[in-house]
Backbone as CSV, one residue per row, in Angstrom:
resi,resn,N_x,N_y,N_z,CA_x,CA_y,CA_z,C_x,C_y,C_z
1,UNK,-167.947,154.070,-140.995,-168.055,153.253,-142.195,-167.487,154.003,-143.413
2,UNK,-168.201,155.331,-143.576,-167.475,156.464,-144.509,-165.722,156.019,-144.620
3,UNK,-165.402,156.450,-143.700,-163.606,156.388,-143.184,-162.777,155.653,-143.728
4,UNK,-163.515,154.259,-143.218,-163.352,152.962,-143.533,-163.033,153.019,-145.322
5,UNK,-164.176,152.986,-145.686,-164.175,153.438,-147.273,-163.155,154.273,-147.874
6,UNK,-163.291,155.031,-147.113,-162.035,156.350,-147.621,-160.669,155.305,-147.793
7,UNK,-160.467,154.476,-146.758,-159.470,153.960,-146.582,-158.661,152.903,-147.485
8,UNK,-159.760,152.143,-147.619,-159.983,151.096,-148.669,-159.485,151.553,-150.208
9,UNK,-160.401,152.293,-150.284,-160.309,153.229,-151.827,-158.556,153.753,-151.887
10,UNK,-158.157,154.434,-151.194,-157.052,154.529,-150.956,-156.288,153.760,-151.018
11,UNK,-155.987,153.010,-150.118,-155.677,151.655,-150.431,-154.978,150.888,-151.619
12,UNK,-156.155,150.963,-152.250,-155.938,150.680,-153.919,-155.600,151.198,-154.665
13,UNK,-156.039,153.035,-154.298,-155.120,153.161,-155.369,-153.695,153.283,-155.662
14,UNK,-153.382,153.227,-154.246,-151.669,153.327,-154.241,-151.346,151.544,-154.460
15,UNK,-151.692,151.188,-154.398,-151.376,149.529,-154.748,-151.177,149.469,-156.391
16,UNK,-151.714,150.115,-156.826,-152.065,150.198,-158.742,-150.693,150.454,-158.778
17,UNK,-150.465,149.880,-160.130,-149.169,150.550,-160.712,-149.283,151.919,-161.745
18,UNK,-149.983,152.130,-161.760,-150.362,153.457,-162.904,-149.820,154.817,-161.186
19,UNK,-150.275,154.722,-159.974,-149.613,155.242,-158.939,-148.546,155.237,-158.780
20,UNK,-147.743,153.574,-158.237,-146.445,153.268,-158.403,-145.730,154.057,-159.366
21,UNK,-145.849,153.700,-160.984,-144.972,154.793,-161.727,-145.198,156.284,-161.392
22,UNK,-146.225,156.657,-160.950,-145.850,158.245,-160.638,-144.980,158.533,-159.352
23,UNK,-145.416,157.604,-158.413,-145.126,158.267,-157.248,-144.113,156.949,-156.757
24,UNK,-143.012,157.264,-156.155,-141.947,156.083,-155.946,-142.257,155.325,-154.586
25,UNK,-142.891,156.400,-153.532,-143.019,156.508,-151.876,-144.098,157.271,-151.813
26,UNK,-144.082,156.843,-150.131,-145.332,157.285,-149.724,-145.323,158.621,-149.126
27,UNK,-146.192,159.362,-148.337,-145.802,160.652,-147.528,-145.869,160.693,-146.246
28,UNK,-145.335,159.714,-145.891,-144.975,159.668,-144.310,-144.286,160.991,-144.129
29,UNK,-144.019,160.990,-142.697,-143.184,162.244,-142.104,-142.069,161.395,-141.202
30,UNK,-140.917,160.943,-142.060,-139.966,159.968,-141.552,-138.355,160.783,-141.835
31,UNK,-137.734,161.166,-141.161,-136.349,161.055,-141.872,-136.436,160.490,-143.676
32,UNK,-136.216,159.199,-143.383,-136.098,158.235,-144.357,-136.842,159.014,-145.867
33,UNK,-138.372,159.138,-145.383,-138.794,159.732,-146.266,-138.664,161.248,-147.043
34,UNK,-138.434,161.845,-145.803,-138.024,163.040,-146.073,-136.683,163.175,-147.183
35,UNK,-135.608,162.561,-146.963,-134.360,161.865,-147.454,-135.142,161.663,-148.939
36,UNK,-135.777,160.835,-149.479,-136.454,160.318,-150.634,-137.329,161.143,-151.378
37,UNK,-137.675,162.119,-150.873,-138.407,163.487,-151.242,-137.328,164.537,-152.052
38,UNK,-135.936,164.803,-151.353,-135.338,165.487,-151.709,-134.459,164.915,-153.179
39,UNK,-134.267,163.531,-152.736,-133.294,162.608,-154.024,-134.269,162.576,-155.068
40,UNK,-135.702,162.417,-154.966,-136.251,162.300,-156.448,-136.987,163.518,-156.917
41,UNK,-136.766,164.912,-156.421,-137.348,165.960,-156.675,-136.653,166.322,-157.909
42,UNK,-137.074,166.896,-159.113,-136.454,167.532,-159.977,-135.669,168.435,-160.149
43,UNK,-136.115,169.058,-158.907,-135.677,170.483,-158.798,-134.282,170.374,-157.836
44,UNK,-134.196,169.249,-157.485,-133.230,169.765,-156.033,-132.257,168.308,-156.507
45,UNK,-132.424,167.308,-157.468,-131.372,166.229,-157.706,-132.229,165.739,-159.028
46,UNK,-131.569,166.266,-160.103,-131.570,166.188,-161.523,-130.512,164.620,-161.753
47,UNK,-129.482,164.953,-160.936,-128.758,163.664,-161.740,-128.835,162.138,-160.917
48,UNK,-129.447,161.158,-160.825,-129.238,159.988,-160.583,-127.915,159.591,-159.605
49,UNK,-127.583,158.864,-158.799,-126.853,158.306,-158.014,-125.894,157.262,-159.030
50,UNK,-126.406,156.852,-159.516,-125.366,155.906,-160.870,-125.560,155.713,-162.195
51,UNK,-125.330,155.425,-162.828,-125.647,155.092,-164.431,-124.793,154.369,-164.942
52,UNK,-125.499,153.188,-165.681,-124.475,152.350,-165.965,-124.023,152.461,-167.446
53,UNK,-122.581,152.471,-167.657,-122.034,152.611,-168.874,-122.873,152.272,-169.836
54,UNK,-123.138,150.912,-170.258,-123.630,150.202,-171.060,-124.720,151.379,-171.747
55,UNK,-125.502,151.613,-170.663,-126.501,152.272,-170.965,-126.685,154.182,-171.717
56,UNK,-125.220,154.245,-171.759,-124.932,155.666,-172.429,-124.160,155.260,-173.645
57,UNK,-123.884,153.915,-174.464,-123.549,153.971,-175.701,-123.894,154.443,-176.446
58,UNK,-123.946,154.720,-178.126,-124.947,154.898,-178.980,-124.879,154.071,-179.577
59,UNK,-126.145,153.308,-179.980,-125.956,152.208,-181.344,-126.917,152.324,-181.879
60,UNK,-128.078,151.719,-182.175,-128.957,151.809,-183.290,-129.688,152.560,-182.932
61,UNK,-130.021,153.025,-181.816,-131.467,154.259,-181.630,-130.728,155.511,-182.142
62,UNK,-129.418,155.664,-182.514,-128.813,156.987,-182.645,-129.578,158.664,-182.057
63,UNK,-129.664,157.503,-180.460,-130.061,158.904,-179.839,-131.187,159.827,-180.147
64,UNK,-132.344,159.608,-180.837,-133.446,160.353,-181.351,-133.799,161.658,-180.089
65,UNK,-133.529,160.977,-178.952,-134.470,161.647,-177.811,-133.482,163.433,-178.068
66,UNK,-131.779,163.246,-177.830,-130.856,163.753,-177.621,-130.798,164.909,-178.960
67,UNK,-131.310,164.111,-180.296,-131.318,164.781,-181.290,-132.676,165.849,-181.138
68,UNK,-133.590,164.924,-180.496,-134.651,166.114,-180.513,-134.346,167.540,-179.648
69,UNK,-133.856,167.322,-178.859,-133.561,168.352,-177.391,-132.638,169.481,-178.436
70,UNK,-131.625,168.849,-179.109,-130.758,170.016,-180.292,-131.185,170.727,-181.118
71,UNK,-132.567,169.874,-181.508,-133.100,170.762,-182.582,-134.074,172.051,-181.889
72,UNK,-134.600,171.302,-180.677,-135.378,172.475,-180.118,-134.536,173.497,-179.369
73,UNK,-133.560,173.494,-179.193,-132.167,174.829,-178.739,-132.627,175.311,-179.762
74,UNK,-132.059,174.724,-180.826,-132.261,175.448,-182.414,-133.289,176.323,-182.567
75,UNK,-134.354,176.020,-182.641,-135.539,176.407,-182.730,-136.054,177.567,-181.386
76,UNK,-134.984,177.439,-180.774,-135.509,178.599,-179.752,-134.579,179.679,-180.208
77,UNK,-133.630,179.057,-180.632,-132.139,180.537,-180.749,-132.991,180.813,-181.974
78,UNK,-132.915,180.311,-183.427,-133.254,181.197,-184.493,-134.740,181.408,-184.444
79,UNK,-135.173,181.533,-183.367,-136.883,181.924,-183.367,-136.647,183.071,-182.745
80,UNK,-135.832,183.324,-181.342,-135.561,184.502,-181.013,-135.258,185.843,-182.228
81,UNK,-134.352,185.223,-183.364,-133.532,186.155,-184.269,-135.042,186.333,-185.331
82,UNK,-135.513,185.322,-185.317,-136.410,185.969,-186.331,-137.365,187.196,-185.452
83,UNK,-137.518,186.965,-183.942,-138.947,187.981,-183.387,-138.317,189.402,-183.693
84,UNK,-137.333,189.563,-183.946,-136.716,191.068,-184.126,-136.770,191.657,-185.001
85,UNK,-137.346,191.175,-186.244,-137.796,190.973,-187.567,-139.263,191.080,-188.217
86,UNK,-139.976,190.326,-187.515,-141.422,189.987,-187.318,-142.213,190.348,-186.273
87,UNK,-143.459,191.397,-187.075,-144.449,191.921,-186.124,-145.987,191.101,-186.463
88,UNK,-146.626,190.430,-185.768,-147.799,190.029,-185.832,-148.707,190.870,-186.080
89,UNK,-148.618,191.540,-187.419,-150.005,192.316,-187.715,-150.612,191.768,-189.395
90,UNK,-151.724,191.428,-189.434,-151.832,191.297,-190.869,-151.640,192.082,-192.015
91,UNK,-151.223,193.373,-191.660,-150.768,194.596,-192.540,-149.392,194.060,-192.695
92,UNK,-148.483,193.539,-192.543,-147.323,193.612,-192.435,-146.338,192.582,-192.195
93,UNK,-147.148,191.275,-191.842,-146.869,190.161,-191.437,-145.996,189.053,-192.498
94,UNK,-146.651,189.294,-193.469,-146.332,188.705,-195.112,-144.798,189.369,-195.762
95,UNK,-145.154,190.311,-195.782,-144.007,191.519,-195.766,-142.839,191.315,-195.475
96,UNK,-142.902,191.183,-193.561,-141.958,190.922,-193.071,-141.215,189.762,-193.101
97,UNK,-142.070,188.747,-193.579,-141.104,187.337,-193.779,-140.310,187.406,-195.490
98,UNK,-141.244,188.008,-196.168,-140.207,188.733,-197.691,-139.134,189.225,-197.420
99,UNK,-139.163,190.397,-196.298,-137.848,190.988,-195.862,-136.661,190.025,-195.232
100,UNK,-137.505,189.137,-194.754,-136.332,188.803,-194.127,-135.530,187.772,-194.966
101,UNK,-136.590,187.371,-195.837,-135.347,186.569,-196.968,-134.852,187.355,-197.764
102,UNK,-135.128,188.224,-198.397,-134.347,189.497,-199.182,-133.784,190.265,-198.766
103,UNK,-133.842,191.506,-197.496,-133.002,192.024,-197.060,-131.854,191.977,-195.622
104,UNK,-133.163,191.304,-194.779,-132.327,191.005,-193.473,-130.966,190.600,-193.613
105,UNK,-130.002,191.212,-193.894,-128.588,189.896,-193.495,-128.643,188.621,-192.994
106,UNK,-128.658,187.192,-193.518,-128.671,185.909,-192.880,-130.125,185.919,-192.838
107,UNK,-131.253,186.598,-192.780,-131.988,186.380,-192.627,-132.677,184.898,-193.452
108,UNK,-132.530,184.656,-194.628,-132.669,183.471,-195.235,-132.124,182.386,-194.347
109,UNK,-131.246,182.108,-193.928,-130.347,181.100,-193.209,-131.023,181.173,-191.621
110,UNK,-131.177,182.098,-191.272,-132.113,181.479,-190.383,-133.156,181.158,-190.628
111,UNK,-133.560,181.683,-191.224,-135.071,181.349,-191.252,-135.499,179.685,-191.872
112,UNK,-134.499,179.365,-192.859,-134.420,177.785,-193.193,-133.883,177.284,-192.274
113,UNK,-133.384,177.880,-191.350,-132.704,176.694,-190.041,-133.612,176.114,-189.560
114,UNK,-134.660,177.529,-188.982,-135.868,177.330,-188.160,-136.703,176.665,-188.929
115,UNK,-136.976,176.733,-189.964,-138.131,175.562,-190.653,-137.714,174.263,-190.602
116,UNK,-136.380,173.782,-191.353,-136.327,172.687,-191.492,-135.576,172.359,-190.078
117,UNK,-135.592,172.816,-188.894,-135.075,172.299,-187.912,-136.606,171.377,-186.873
118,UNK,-137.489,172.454,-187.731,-138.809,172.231,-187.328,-139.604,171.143,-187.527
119,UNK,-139.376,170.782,-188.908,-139.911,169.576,-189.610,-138.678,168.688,-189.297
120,UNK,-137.616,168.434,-188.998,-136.499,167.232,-188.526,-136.979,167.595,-186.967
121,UNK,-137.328,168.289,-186.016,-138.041,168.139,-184.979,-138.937,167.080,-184.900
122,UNK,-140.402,167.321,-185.508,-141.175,166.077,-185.709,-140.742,165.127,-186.062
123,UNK,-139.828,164.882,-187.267,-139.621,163.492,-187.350,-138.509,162.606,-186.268
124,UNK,-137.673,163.271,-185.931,-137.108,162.518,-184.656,-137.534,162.369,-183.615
125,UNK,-138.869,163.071,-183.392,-139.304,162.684,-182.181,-140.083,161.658,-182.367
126,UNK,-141.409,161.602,-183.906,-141.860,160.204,-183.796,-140.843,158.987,-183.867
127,UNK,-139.559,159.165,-184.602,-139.144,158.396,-184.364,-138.682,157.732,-182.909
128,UNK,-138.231,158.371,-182.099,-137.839,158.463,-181.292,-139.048,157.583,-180.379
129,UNK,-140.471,158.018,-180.483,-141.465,157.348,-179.931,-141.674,156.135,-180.637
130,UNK,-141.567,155.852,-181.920,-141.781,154.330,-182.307,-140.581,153.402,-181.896
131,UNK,-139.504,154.091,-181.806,-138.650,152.655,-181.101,-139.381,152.971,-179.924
132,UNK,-139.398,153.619,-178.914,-139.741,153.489,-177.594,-140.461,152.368,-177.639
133,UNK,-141.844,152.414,-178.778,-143.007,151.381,-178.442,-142.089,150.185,-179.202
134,UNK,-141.425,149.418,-179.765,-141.441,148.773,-180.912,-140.381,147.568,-179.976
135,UNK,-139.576,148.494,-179.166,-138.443,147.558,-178.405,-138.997,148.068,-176.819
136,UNK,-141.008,148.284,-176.286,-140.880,147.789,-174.988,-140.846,148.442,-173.928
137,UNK,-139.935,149.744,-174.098,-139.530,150.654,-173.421,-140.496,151.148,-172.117
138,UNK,-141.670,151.212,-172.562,-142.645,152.042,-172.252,-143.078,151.222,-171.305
139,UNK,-142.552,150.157,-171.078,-143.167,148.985,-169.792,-142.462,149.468,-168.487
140,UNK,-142.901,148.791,-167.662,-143.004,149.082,-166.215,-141.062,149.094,-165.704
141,UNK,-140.626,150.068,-165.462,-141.226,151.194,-164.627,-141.259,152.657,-165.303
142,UNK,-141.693,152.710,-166.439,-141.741,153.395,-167.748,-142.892,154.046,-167.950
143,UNK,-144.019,154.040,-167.310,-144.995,153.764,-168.150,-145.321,155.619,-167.856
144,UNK,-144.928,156.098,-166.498,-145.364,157.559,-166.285,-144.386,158.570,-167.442
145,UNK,-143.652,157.975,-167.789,-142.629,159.051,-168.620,-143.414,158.179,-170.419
146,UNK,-143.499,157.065,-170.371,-144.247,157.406,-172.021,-145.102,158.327,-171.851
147,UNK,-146.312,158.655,-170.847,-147.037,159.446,-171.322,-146.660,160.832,-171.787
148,UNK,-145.815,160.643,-170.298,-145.135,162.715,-170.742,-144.566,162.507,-172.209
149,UNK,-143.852,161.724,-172.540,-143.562,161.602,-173.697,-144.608,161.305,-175.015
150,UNK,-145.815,161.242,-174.911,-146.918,161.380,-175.650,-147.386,163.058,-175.605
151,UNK,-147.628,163.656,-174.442,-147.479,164.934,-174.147,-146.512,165.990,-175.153
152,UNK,-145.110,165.442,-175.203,-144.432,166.226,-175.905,-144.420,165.731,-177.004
153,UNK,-145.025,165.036,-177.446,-145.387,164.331,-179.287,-145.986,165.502,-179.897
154,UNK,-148.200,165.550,-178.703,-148.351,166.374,-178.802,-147.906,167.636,-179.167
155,UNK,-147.344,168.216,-178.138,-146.475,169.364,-178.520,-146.172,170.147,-178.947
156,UNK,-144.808,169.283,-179.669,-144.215,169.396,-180.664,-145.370,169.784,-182.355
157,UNK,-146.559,168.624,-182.479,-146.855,169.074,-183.392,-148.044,170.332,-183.322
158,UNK,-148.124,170.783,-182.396,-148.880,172.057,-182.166,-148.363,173.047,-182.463
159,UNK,-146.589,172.943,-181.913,-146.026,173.560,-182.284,-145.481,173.910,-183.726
160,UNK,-145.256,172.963,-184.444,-145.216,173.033,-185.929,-146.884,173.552,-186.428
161,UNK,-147.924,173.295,-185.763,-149.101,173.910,-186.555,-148.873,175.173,-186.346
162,UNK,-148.973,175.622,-185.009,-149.049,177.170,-185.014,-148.337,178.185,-185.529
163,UNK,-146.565,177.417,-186.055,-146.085,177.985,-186.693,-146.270,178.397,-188.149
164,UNK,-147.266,177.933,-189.316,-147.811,177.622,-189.922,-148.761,179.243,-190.163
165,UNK,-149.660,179.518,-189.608,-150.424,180.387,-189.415,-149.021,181.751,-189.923
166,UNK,-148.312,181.987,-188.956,-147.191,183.420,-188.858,-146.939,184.051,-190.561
167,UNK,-146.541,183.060,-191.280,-146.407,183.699,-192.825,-147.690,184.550,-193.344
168,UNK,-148.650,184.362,-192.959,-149.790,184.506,-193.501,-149.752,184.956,-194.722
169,UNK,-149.380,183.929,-195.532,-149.791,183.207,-196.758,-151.385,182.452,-197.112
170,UNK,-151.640,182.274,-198.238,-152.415,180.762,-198.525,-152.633,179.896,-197.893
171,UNK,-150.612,179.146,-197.816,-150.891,178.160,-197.453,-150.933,178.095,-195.464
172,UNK,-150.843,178.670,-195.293,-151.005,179.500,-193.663,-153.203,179.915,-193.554
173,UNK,-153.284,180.065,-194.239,-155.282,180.434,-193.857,-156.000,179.789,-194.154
174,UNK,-155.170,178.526,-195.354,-155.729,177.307,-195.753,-155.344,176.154,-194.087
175,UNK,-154.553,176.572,-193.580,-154.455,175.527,-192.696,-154.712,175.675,-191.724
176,UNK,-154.797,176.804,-191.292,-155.799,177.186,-190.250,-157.010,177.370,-189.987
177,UNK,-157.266,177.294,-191.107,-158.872,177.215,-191.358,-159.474,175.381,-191.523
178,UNK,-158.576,175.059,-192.152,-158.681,173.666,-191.724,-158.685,173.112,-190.146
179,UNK,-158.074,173.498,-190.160,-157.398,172.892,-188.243,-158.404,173.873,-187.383
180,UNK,-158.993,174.690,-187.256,-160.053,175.361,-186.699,-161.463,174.787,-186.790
181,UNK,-161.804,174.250,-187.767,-162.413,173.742,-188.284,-162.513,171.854,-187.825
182,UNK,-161.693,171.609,-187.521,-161.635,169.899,-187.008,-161.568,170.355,-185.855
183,UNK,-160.930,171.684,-185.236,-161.310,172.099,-183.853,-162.791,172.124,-182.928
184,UNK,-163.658,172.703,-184.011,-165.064,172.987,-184.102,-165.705,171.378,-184.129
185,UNK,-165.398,170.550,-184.718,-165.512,169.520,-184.331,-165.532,168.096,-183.164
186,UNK,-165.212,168.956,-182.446,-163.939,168.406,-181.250,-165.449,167.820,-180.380
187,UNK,-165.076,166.815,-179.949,-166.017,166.099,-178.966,-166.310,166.963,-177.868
188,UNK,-167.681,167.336,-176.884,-167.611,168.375,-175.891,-167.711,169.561,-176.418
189,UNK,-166.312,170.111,-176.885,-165.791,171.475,-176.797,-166.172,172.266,-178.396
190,UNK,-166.622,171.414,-179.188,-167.061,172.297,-180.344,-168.397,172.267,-180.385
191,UNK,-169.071,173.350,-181.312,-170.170,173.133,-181.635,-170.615,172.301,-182.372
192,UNK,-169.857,171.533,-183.398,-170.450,170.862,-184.455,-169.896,169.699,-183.863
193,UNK,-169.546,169.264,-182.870,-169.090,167.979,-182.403,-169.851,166.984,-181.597
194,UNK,-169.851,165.764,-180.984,-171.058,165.169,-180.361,-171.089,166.104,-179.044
195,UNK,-172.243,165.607,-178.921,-172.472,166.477,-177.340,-172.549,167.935,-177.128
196,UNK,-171.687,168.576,-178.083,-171.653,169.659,-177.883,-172.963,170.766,-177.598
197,UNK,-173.729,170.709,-178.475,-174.494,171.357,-178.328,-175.742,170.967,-176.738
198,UNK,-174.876,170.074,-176.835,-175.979,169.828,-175.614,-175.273,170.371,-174.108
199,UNK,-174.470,170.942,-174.423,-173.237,171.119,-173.293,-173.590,173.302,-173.582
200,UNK,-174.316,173.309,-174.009,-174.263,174.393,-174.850,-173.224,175.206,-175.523
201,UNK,-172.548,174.288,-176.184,-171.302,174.976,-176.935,-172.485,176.158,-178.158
202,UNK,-171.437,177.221,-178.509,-172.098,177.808,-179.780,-170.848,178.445,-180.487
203,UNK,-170.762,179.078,-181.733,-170.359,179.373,-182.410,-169.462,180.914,-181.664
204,UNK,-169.874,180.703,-181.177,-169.384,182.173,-180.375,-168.577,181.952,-179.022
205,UNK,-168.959,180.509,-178.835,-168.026,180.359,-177.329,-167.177,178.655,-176.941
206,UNK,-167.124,178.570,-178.541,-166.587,176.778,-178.480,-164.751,176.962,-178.662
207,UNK,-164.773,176.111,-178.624,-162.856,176.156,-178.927,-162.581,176.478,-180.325
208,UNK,-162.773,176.732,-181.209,-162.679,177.259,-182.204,-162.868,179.079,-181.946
209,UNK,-164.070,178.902,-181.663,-164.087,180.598,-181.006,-162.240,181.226,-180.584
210,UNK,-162.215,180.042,-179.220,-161.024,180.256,-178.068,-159.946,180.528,-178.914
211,UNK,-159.860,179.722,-180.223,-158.518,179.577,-180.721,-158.106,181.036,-182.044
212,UNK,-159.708,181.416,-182.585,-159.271,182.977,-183.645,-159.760,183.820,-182.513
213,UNK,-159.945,183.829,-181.581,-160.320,185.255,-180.940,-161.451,185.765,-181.692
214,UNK,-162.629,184.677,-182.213,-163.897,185.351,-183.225,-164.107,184.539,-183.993
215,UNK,-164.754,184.354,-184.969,-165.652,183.561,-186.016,-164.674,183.546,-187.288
216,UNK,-163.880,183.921,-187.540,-163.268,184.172,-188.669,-161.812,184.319,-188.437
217,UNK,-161.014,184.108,-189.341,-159.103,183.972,-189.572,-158.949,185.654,-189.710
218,UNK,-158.409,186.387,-188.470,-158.502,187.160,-188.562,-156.711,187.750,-187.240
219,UNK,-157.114,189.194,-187.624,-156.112,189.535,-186.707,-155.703,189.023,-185.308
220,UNK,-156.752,188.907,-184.907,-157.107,187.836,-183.254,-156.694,186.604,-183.504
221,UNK,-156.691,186.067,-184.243,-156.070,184.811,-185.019,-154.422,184.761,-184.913
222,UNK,-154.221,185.791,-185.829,-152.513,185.573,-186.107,-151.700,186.109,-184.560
223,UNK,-152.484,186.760,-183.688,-151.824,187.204,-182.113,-151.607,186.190,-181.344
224,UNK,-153.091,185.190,-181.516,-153.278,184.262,-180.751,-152.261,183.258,-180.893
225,UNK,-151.942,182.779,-182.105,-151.538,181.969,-182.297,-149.586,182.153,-182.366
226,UNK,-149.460,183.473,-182.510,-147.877,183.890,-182.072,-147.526,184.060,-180.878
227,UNK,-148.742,184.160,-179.975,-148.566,183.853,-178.485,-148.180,182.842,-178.069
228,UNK,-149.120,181.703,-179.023,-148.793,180.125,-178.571,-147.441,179.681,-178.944
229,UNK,-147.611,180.319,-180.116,-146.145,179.491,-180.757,-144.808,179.848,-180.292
230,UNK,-144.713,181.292,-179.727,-143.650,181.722,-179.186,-142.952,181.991,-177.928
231,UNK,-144.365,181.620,-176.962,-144.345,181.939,-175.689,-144.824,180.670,-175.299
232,UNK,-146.376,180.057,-175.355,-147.049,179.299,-174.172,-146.550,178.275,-174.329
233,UNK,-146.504,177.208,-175.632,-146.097,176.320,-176.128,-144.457,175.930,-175.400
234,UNK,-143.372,176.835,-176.276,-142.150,176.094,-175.792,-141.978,176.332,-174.005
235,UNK,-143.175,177.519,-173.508,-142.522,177.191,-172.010,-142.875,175.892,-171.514
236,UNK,-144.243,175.310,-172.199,-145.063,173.616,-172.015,-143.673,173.354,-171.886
237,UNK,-143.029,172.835,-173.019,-141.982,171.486,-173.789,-140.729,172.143,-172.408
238,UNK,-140.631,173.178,-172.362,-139.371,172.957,-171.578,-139.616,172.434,-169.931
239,UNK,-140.827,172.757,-169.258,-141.559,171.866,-168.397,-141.371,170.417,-168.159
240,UNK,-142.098,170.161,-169.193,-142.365,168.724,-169.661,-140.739,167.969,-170.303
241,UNK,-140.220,168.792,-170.983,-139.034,168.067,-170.871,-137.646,167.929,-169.438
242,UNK,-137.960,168.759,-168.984,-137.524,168.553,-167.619,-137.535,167.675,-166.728
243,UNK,-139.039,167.516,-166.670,-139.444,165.837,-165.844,-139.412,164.583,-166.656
244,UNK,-139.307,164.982,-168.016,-138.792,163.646,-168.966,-137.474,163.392,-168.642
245,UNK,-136.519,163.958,-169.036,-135.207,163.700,-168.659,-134.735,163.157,-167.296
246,UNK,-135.792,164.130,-166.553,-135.230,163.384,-165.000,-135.778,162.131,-164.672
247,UNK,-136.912,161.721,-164.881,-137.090,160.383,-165.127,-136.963,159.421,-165.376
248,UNK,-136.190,159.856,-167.375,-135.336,158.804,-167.902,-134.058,158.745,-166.811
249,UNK,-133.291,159.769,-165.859,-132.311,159.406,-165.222,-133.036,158.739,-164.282
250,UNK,-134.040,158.905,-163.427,-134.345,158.276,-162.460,-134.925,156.427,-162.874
251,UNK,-135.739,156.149,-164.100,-136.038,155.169,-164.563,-134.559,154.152,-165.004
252,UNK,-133.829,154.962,-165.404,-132.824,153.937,-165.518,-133.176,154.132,-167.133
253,UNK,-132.125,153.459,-168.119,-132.213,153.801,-169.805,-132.489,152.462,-170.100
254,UNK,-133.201,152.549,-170.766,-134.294,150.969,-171.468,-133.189,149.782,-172.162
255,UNK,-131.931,150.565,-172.669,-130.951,150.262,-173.658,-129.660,151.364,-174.081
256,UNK,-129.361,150.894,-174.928,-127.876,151.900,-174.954,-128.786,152.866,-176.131
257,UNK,-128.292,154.140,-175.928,-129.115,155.441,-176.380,-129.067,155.349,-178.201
């Protein structure tokens, strides 16, 4: 009877379409299937079997998705040039971003690349997500790549927060202290949030804790958060943009780009 159940349940859920969009086939052990394993793997057939012209024009979306992917090259090349520059210590941290607009060579010019490549990051990508929703996109057989594409919305603006913190400035301990703080809040995972305390979150071991390395905006703070911003973060987006792209090739393009 158990079995039975097992079966049933099963059943359904591969019948759902929230399955369907993830998964194309089933896992038989067929030729056939085997064949269909290798064509939609990411890793082993990135490019699609056809694409239809129409669908690689540019006209009114002017490409948001394509613009975003440029700016984040960007943002990886002049982020590299700035780490050679910049040491994460609060002795020195402030300092070093002075230097690098005053003495570094170019250092100014990158360093405005990387900001405002940062802030035209976010905005082409929401844009990029409001046509998605506005003309439809996100409908069936769409619906597993909006999310990833909610994922890298996310992201992206984590990534602009954490960058935020590195100057350690004002306006860098004012905003982290803010955003730590709505952290501490957090449903579950903070202390001052619902449930939390009943989950036994405390001040010492909630996500706020997780995120300064301690109770306070502190050296553990500015490490933590140059870890994220420079390392954990863009390896996420380049992940996640990987199986976006191959998707959009495998989904087929909603419209001309």
């Amino acid at each position: 009877m158990a079995s039975s159940n097992r079966e049933k349940i099963s059943e359904w859920v591969k019948s759902t379409q929230i399955y369907k969009a993830i998964f194309r086939h089933g896992y038989e052990d067929t030729p056939r299937n085997r064949s269909l394993t290798t064509f939609s793997n990411v890793l082993y057939h990135l490019h699609p079997v056809k694409t239809r012209w129409e669908s690689i024009k540019f006209r009114y979306t002017w490409c948001m998705g394509g613009v975003s992917l440029l700016l984040f090259v960007m943002l990886a090349l002049t982020g590299v040039m700035l780490m050679f520059y910049y040491v994460p210590d609060v002795r020195r941290a402030y300092q070093d971003i002075k230097d690098m607009m005053t003495v570094v060579s170019y250092g100014t010019t990158f360093r405005n690349i990387h900001r405002f490549a940062a802030q035209g990051m976010v905005a082409t990508v929401w844009i990029h997500m409001t046509r998605v929703f506005l003309t439809g996109s996100y409908k069936s057989p769409r619906e597993f790549n909006w999310i990833i594409g909610v994922v890298l919305l996310m992201l992206t603006l984590l990534l602009s927060w954490t960058g935020y913190l590195l100057p350690w400035d004002q306006l860098a301990l004012w905003a982290i202290t803010v955003g730590t703080k709505m952290a501490a809040a957090t449903p579950l995972f903070g202390v001052e949030g619902p449930f939390g305390v009943q989950l036994g979150m405390r001040p010492d071991n909630d996500v706020k804790f997780m995120l300064l390395g301690g109770t306070e905006v502190g050296q553990n703070a500015l490490l933590r958060f140059y870890v994220l911003h420079c390392v954990v973060l863009p390896m996420l987006v380049v992940v996640f943009l990987a199986v976006h792209f191959w998707r959009v090739r495998k989904d087929g393009f909603s419209g001309p780009l």
